[in-house]
VOBA-1610 file (N, C-alpha, C; in pm, whole numbers, padded with zeros to 5 digits, always signed):
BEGIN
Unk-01547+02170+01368Unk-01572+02277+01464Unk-01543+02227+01605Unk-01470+02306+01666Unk-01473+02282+01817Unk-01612+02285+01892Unk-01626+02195+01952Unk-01770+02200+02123Unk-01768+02335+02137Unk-01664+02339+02223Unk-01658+02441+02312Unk-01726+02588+02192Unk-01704+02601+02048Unk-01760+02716+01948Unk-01882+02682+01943Unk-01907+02524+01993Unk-02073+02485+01913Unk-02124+02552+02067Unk-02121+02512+02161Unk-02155+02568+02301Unk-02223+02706+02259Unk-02095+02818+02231Unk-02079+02927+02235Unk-02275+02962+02172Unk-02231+02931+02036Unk-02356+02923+01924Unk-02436+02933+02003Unk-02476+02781+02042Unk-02592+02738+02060Unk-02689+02859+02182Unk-02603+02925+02300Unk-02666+03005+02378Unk-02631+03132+02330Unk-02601+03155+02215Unk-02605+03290+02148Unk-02735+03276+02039Unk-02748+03179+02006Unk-02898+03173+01921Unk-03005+03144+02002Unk-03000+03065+02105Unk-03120+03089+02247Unk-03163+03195+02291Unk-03051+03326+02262Unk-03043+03460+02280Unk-03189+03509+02232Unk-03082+03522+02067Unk-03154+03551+01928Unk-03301+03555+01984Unk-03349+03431+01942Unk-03455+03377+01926Unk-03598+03372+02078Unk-03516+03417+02167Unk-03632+03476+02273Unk-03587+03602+02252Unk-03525+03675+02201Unk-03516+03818+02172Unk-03604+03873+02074Unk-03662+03764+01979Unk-03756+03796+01935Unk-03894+03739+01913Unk-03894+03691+02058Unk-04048+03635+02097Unk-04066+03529+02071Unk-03980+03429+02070Unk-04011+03281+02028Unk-03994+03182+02132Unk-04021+03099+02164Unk-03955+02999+02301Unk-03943+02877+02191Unk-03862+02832+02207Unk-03843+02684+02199Unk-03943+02587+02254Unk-03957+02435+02221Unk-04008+02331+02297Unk-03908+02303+02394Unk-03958+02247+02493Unk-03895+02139+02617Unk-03791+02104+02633Unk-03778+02023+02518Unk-03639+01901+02478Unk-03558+01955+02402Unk-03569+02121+02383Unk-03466+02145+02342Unk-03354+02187+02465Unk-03384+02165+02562Unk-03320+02239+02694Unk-03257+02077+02790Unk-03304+01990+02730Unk-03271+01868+02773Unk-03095+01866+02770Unk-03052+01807+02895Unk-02925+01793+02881Unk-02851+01698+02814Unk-02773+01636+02760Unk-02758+01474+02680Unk-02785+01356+02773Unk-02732+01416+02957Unk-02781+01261+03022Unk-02974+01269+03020Unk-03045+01388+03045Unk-03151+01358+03064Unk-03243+01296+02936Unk-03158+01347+02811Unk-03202+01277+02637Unk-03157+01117+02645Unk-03109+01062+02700Unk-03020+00971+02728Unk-03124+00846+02833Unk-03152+00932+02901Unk-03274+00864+03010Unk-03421+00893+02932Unk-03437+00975+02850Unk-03603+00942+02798Unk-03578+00949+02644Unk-03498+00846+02586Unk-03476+00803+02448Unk-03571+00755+02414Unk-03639+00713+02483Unk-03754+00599+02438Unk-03881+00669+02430Unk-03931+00803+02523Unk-04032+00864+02501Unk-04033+00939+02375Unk-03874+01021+02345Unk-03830+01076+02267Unk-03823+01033+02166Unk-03834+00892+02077Unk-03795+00815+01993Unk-03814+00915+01842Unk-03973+00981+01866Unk-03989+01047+01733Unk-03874+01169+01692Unk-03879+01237+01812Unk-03820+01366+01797Unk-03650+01329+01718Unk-03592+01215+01795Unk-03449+01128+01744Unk-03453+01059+01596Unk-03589+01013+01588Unk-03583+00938+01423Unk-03588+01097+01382Unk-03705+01180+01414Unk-03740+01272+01263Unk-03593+01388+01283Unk-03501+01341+01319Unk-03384+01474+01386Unk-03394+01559+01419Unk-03522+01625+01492Unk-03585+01731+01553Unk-03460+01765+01637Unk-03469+01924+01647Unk-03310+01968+01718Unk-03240+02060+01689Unk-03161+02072+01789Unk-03022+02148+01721Unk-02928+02106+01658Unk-02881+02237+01581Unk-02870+02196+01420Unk-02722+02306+01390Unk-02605+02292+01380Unk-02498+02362+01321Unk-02430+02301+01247Unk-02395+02383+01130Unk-02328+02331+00991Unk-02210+02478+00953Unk-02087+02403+00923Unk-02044+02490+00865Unk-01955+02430+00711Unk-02023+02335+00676Unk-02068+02268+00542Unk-01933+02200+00505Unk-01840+02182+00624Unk-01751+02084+00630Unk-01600+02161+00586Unk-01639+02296+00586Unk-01521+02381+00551Unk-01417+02495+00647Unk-01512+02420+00788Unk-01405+02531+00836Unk-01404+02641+00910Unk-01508+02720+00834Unk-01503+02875+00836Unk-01653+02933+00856Unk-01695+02902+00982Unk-01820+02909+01041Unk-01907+03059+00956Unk-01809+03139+01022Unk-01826+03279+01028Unk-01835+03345+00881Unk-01798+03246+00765Unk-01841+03300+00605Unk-01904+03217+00534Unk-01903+03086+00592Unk-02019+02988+00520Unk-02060+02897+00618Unk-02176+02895+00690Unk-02211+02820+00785Unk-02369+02866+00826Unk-02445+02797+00906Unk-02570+02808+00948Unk-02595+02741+01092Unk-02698+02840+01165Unk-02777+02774+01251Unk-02886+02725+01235Unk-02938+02596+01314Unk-03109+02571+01245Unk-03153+02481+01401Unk-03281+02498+01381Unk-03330+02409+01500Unk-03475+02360+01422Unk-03489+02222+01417Unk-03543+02165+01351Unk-03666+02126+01480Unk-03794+02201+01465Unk-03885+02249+01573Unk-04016+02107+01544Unk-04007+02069+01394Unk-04090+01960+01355Unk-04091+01876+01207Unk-04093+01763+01244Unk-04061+01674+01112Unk-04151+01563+01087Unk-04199+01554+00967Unk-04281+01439+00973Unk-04220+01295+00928Unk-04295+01209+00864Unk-04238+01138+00806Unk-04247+01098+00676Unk-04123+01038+00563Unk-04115+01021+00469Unk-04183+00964+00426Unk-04224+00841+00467Unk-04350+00747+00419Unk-04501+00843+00429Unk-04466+00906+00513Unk-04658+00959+00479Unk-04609+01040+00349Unk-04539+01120+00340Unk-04495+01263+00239Unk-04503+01111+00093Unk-04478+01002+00091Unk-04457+00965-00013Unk-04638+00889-00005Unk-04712+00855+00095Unk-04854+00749+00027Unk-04929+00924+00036Unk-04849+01003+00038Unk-04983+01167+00039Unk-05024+01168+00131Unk-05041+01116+00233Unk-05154+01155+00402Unk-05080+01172+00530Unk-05108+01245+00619Unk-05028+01214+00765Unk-04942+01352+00748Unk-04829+01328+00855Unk-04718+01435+00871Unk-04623+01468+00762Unk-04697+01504+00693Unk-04576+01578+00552Unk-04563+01673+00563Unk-04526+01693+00693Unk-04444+01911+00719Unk-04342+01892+00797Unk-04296+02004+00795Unk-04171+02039+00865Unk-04194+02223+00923Unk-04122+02239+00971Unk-04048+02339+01041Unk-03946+02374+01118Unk-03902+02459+01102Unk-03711+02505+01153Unk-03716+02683+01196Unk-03631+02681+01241Unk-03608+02817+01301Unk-03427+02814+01285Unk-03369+02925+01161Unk-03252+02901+01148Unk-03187+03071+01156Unk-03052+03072+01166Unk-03032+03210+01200Unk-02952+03221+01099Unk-02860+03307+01012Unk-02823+03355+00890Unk-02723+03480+00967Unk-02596+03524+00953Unk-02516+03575+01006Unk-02488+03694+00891Unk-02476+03806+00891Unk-02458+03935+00856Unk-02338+03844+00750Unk-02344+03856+00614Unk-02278+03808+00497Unk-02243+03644+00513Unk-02281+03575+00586Unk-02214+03379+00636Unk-02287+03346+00532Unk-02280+03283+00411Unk-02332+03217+00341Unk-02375+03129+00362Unk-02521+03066+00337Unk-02569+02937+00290Unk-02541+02892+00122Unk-02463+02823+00122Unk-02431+02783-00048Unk-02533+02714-00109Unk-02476+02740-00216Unk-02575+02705-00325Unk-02663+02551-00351Unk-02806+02570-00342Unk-02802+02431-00339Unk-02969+02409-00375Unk-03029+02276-00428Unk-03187+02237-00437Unk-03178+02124-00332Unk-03312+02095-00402Unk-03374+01988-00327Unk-03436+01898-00408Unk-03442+01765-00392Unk-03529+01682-00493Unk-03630+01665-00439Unk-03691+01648-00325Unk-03798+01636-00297Unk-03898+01755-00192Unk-03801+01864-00152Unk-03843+01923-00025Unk-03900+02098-00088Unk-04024+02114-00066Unk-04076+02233-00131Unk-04088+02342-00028Unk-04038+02432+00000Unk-04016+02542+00163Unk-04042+02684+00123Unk-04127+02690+00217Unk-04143+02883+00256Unk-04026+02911+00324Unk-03973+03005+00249Unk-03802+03075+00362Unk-03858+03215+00430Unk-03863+03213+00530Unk-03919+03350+00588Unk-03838+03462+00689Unk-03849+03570+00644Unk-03761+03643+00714Unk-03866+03638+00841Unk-03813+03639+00982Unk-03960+03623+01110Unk-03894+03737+01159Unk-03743+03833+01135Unk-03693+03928+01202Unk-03530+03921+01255Unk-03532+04085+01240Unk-03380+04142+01237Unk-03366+04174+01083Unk-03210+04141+01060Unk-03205+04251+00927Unk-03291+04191+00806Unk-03234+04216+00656Unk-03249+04175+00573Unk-03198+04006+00507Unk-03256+03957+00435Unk-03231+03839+00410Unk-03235+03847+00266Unk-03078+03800+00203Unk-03081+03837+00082Unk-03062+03631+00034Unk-03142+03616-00066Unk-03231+03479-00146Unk-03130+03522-00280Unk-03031+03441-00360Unk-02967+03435-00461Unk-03037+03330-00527Unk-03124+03303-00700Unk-03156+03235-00693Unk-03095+03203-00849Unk-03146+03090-00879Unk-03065+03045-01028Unk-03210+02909-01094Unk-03212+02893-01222Unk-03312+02810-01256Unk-03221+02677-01255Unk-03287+02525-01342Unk-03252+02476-01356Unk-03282+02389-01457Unk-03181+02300-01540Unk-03240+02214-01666Unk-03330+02133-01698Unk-03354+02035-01787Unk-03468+01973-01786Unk-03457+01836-01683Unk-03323+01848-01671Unk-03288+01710-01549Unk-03270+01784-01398Unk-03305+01896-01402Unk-03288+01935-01200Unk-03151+01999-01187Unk-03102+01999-01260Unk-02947+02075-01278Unk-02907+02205-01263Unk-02792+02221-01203Unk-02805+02400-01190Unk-02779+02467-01338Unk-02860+02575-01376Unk-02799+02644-01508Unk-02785+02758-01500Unk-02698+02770-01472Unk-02654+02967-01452Unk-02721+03058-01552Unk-02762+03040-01672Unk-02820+03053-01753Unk-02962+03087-01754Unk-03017+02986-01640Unk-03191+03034-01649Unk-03218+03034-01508Unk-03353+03152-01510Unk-03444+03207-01433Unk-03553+03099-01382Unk-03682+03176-01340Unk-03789+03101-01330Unk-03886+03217-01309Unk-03975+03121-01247Unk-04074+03198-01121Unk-04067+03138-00987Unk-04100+03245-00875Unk-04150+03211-00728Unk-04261+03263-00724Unk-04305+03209-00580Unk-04399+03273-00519Unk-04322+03374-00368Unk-04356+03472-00425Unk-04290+03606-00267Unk-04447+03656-00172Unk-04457+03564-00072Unk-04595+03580-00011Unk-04723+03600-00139Unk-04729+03457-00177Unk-04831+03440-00247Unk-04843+03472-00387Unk-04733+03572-00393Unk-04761+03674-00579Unk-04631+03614-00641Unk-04688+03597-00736Unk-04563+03498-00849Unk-04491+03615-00901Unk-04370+03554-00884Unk-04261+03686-00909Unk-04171+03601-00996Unk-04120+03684-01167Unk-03991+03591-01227Unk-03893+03661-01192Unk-03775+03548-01179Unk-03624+03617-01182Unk-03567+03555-01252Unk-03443+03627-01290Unk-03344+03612-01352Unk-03238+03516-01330Unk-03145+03461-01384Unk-03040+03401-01312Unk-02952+03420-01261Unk-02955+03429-01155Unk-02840+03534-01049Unk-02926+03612-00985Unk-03070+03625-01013Unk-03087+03773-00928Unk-03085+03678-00764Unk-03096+03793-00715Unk-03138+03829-00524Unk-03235+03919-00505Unk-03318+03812-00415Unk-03446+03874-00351Unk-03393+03928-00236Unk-03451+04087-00178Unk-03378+04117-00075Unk-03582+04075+00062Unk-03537+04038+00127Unk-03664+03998+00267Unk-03671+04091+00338Unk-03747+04164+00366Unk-03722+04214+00463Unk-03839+04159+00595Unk-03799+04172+00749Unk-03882+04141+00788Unk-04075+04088+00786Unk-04085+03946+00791Unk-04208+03974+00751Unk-04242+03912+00574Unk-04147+03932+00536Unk-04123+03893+00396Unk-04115+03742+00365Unk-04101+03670+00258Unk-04115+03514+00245Unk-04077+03499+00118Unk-03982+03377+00055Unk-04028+03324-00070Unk-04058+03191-00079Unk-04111+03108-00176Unk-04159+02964-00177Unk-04086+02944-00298Unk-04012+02847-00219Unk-03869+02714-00318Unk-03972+02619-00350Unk-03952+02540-00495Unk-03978+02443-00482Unk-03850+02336-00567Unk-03834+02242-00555Unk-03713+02157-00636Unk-03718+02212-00733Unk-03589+02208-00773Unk-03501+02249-00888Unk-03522+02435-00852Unk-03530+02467-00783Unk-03519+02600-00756Unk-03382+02604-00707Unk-03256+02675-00757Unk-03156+02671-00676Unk-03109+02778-00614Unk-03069+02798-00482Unk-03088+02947-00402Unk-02976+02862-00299Unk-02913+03012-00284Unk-02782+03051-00174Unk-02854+03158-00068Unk-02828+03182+00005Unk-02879+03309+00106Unk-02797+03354+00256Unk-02821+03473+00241Unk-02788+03547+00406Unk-02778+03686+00446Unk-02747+03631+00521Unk-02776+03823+00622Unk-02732+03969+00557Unk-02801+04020+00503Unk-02755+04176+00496Unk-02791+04249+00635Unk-02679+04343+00659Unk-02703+04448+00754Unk-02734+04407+00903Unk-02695+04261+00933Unk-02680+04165+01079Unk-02740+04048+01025Unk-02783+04029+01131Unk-02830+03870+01108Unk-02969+03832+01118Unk-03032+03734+01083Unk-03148+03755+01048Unk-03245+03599+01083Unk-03306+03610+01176Unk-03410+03466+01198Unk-03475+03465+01074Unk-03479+03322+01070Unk-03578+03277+00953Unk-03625+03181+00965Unk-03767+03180+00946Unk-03825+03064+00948Unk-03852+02955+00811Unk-03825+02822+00883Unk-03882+02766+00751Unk-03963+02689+00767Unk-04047+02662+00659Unk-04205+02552+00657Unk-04203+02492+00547Unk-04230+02334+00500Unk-04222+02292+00459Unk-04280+02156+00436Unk-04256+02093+00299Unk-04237+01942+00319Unk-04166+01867+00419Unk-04199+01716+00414Unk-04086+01681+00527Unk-03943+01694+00476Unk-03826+01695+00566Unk-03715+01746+00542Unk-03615+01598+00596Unk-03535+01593+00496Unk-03426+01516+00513Unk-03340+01580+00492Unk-03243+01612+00546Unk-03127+01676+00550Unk-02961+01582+00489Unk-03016+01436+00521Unk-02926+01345+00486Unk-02894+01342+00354Unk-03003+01344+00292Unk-02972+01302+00142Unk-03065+01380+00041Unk-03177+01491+00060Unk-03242+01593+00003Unk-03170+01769+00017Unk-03007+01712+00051Unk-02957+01881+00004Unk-02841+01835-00099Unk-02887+01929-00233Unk-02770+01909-00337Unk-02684+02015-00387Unk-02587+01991-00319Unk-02490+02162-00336Unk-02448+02142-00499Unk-02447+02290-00503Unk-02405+02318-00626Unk-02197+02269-00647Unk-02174+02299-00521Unk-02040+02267-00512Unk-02010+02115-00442Unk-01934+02027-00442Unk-01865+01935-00341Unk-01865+01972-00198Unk-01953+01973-00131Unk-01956+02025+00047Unk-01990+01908+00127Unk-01979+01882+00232Unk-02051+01847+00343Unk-02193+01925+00396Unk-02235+01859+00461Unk-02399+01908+00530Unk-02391+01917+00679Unk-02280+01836+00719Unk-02284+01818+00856Unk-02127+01890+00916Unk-02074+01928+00998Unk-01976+01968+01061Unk-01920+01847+01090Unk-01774+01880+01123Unk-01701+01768+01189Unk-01626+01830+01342Unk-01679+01753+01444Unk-01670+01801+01584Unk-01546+01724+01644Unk-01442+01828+01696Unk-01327+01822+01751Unk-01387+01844+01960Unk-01437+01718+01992Unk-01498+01741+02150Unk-01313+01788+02264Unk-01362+01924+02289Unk-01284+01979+02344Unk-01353+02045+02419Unk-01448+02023+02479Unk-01579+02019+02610Unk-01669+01924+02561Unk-01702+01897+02706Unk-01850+01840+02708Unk-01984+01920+02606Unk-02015+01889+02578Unk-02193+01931+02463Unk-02268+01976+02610Unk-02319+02074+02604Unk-02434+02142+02674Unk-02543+02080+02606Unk-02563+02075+02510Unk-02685+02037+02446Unk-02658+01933+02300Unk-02714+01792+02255Unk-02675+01735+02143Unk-02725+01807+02022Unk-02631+01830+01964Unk-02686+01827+01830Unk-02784+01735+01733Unk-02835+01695+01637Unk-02929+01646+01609Unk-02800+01559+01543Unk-02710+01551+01483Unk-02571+01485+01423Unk-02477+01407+01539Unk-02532+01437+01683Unk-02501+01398+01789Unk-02541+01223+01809Unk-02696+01239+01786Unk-02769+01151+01825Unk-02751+01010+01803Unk-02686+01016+01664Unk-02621+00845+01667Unk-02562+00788+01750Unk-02451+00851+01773Unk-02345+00831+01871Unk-02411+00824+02014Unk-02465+00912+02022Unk-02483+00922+02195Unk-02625+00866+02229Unk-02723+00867+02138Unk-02852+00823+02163Unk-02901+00638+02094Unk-02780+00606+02026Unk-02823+00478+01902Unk-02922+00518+01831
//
């Protein structure tokens, strides 16, 4: 993806998202020199990749398979693994009128997907084998705000504002926008993004950035490079 498209994004979902009553933290407004000068206060927010967040899953084509996310809080892996401490997460991601999120689980990360507002949010979901595997073949159960609901393989939950379902591993689900685009929140276990997303297909997780402007703001995929 070009800067100069990630730019674009990034103050078109700043939009979004005080359009529907949300503010961001602080450091998300940080410029890269001022992230740059308080790396060191910042250290957590940089380990747990708290941030802004664009993927268009290494293919290209933002606008039919791709996502926004801003990763608002992360804990850490070691507590999520001795059981005590910061084992949550939260994100605020936007979903584009038909842009797919592809198909994919998690081995360790269990998430409320929540529609918080705008259109519909359509949840594709699929079961999986006795090894975590996708099986087109089988269903399950969720939880849809609390009430255990079975589906089928292939069905779609449609969200509507206000609405929620709870993933847990080996749950495998695709999703996005019917009828515009749609904030969603997510809550969760802690989240690794590195190595706890397993596409159903051969994809990337991260974009590959062609800098043809300066970054208004780093991405959380930024931070190696520019932060160590």
């Amino acid at each position: 993806m070009k800067r100069h498209r990630i730019n674009e994004i990034l103050g078109n979902a700043d939009e979004m998202i005080r359009a529907h009553g949300f503010r961001l933290p602080p450091f998300a407004y940080w410029t890269p020199e001022e992230f740059r000068c308080r790396a060191y206060e910042a250290r957590h927010v940089i380990d747990a990749r708290c941030g802004w967040d664009i993927t268009d899953y290494g293919a290209g084509r933002f606008d039919e398979m791709g996502l926004f996310l801003f990763t608002l809080r992360n804990g850490r892996l070691s507590d999520l693994q001795r059981g005590s401490g910061m084992c949550y997460a939260e994100k605020l991601l936007i979903s584009r009128e038909d842009q797919l999120s592809p198909m994919h689980t998690h081995v360790l990360k269990a998430e409320d997907i929540i529609n918080r507002g705008g259109a519909t949010l359509v949840v594709e979901l699929f079961g999986s084998d006795d090894e975590g595997n996708f099986d087109g073949d089988r269903g399950g159960i969720v939880m849809c705000d609390g009430i255990a609901r079975v589906f089928g393989p292939g069905e779609k939950l449609k969200l509507a504002p206000g609405e929620s379902v709870t993933l847990m591993p080996g749950d495998w689900h695709a999703f996005w926008g019917e009828g515009g685009s749609v904030l969603i929140g997510e809550v969760s276990t802690v989240n690794d993004d590195e190595s706890d997303n397993i596409f159903r297909e051969s994809i990337g997780r991260f974009a590959e950035i062609d800098e043809d402007e300066a970054p208004t703001r780093l991405l959380v995929s930024d931070y190696r490079s520019w932060l160590g």
